[in-house]
C-alpha positions in Angstrom: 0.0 0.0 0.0 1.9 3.1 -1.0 0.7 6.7 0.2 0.2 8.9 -2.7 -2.3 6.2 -3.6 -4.7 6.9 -1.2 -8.1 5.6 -1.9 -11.2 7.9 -1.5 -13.4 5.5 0.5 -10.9 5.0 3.1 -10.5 8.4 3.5 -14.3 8.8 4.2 -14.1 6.0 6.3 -11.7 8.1 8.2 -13.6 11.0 8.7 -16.9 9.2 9.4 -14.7 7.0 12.4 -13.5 11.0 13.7 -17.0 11.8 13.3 -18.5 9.3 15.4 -15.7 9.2 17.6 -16.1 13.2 18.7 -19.5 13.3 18.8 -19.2 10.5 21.2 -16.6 12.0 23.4 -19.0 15.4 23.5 -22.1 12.5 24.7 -19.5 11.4 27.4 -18.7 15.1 28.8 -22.5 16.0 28.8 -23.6 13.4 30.6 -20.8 13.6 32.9 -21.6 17.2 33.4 -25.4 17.0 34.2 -24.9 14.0 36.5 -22.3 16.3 38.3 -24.9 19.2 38.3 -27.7 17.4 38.9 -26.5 15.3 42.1 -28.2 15.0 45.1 -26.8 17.2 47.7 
């Protein structure tokens, strides 16, 4: 596999894998947040 012949679907893949993967770190932090915000005192 040599790297100036990248193929276009990989590349994608790549960016829907980021994609997925950031949006589930900002899902972590939220819910961490409220449950830290909304504990019982």
């Amino acid at each position: 596999m040599t790297r100036d012949g990248k193929d276009p679907h990989d590349e994608r893949h790549m960016w829907w894998w980021l994609a997925y993967f950031l949006f589930g770190i900002h899902i972590v932090a939220f819910v961490m947040i409220y449950a830290v915000t909304h504990a019982p005192k």
